[in-house]
C-alpha positions as CSV (number, residue, x, y, z in Angstrom):
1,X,91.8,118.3,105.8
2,X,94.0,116.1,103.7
3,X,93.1,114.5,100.4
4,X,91.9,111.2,100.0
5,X,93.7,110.8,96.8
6,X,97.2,112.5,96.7
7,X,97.3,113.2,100.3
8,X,97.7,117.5,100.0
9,X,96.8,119.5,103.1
10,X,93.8,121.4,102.2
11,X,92.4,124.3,104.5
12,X,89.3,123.0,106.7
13,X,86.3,125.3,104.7
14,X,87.4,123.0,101.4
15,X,85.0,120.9,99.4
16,X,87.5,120.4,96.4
17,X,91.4,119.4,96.6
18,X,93.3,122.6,95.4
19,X,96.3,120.7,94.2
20,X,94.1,117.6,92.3
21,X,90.1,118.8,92.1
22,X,89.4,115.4,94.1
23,X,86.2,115.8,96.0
24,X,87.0,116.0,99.9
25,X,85.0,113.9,101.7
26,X,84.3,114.4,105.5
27,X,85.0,111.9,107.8
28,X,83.3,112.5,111.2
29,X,85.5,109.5,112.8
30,X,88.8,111.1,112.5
31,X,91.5,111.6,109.8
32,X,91.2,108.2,108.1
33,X,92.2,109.4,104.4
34,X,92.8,105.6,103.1
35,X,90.9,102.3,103.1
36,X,92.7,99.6,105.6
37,X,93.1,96.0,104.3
38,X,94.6,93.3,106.5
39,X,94.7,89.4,105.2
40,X,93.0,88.3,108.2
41,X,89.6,90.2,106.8
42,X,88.4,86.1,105.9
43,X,90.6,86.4,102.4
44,X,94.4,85.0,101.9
45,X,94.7,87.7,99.3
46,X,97.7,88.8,101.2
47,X,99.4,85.6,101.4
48,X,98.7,84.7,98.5
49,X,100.8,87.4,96.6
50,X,103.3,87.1,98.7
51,X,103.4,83.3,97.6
52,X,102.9,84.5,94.0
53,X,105.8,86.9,94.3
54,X,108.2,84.1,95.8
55,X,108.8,86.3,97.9
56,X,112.0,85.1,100.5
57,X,111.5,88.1,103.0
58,X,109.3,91.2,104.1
59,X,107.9,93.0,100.9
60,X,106.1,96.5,100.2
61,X,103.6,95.5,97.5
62,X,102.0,98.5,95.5
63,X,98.0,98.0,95.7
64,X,97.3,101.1,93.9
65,X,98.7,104.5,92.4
66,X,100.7,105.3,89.0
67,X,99.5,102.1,87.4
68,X,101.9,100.5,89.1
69,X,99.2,97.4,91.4
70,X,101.6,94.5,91.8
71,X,105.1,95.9,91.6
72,X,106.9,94.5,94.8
73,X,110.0,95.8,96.8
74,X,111.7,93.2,98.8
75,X,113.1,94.9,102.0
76,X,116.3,93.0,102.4
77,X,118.5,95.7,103.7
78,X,118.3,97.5,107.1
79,X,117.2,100.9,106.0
80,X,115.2,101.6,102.7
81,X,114.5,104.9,101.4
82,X,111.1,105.5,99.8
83,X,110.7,108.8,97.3
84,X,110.7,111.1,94.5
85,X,114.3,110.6,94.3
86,X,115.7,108.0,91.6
87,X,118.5,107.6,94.3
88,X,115.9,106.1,96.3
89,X,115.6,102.3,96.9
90,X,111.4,102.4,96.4
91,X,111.6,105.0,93.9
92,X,108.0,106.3,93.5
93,X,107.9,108.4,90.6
94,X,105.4,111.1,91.3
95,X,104.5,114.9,92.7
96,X,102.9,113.7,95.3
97,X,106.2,112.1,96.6
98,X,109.0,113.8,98.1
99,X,112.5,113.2,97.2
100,X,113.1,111.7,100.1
101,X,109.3,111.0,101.6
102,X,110.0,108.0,104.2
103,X,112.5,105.5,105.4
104,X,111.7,101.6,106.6
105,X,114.2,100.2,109.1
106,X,114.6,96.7,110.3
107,X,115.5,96.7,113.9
108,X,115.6,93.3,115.6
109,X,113.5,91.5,112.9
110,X,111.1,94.8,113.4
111,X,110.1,97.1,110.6
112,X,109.7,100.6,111.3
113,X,108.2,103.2,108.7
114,X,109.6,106.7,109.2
115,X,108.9,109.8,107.5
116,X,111.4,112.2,106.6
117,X,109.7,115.4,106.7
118,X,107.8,115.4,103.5
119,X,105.2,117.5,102.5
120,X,102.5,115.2,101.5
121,X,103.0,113.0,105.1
122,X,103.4,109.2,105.6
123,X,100.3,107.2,106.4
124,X,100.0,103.8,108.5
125,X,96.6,101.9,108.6
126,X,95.1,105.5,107.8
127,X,96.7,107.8,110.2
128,X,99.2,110.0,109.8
129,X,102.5,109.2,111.5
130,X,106.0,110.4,112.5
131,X,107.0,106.8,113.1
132,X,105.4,103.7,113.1
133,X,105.8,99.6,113.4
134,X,104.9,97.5,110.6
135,X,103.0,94.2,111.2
136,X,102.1,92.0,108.5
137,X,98.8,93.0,106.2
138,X,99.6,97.2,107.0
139,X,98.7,99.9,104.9
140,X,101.2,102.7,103.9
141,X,100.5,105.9,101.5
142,X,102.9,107.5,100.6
143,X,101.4,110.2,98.3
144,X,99.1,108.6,96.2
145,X,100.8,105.1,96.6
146,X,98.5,102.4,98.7
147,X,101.2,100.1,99.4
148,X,100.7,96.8,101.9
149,X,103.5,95.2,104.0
150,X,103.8,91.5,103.8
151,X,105.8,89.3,105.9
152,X,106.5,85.0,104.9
């Protein structure tokens, strides 16, 4: 069972995180460990930032984690790293983040999220991936980072 707050594998008989002391909560549905949040939920909240950010391209935008809400990272080149690492393009400054935790590509004005073998895993839209395609309003966690992928 994984953590809804920083994401640690915990073993099944659990009721508290053993790496944060966060209650674990059981979800009979699957292994949803984050909230989702689109901007077609009847809000332009999504938009909106974006427009607020003047943002001239796709963006990961920080929604919660290391008191960090707002920060933005414009993805403007064709591979991004994401991680622990200060080397890292989305440096994300935390133990719940590997050095080098996940990677966005742009193929063919397509944006892939790929983790890199970390620990902690990579989360799309609440699942845990390998790999996955980023479409405007997505959620991504990346330890305890809720970030959201906007596109103009």
């Amino acid at each position: 069972m994984y953590c809804p707050e920083c994401g640690f594998q915990n073993p099944e008989a659990a009721n508290y995180c053993t790496k944060c002391g966060a209650l674990l909560v059981r979800d009979e549905s699957g292994s949803d460990t984050t909230m989702s949040f689109t901007p077609e939920e009847g809000d332009e909240e999504g938009a909106e930032i974006l427009d607020e950010l003047k943002a001239e391209g796709p963006a990961l935008v920080v929604r919660s984690g290391g008191g960090r809400a707002g920060e933005h990272f414009l993805l403007e080149q064709e591979s991004t790293t994401v991680g622990r690492s200060p080397d890292c393009e989305i440096f994300l400054d935390d133990v719940t983040v590997s050095r080098r935790h996940a990677l966005v590509k742009r193929t063919d004005n397509q944006f892939f999220i790929e983790d890199q073998g970390s620990l902690n895993g990579t989360f799309l839209n609440r699942r845990r991936i390998e790999s996955g395609a980023l479409e405007d309003g997505d959620e991504v966690q990346i330890g305890k980072y809720k970030l959201t992928f906007l596109t103009p």
